[in-house]
N, C-alpha and C positions, 0 to 999 in steps of 0.2 A: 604857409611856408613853401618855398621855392626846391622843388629837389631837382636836382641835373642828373641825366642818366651820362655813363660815359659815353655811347652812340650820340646824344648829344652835342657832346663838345668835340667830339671829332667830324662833324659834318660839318661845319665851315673849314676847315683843313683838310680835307678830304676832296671838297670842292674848288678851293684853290690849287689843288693840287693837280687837279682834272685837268682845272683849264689850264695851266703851265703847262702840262705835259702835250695838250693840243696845239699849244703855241708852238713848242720845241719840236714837233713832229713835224707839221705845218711847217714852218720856217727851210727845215731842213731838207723836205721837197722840194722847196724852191731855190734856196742856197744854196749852190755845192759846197763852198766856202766853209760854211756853217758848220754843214756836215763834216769837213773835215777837222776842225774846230772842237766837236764833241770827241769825234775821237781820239784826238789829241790830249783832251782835257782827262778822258780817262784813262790814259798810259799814264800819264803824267801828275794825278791828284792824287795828292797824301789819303791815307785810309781813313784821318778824319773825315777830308770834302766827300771820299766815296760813301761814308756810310752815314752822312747827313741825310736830313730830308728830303732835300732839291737834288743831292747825290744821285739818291736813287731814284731820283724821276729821271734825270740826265741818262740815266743806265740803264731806265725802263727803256725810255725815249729810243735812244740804242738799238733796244731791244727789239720794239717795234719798228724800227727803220730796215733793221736786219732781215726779219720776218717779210716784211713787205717788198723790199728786194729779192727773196727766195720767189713766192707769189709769180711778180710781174717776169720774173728770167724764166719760171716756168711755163706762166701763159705765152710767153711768145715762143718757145719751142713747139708750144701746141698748137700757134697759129691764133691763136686766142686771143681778145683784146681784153687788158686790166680794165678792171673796174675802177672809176673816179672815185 
């Protein structure tokens, strides 16, 4: 007999989720466009789009873009160069 844990069935969604979310970050280092795009899409998304699944990777995504902006504004006051 077959049992499924639920850790299971969440590791292929969990792992698509990763890589969207590396794509979305990626992307929007390189696009400024993009980037403004997301932000857009989050002023602007019904509380169903935001509290979907891809929602919240869009608004992890965000989140991490945000973070990484604080980062590199402070290593260069430092004189410091980001790390790639």
């Amino acid at each position: 007999m077959l049992t499924l844990e639920a850790g299971d069935l969440l590791k292929p969604t969990l792992a698509l989720l990763r890589r969207k979310l590396q794509a979305i970050v990626q992307r929007a280092k390189q696009d400024p466009a993009f980037r403004e795009q997301l932000l857009t899409w989050e002023k602007t998304a019904s509380d169903c789009d935001l509290c979907s699944v891809m929602g919240e990777a869009v608004r992890f995504a965000i989140g991490l873009l945000w973070r990484i902006d604080i980062e590199v504004k402070s290593q260069s006051r430092e004189g410091r160069m980001p790390a790639s």
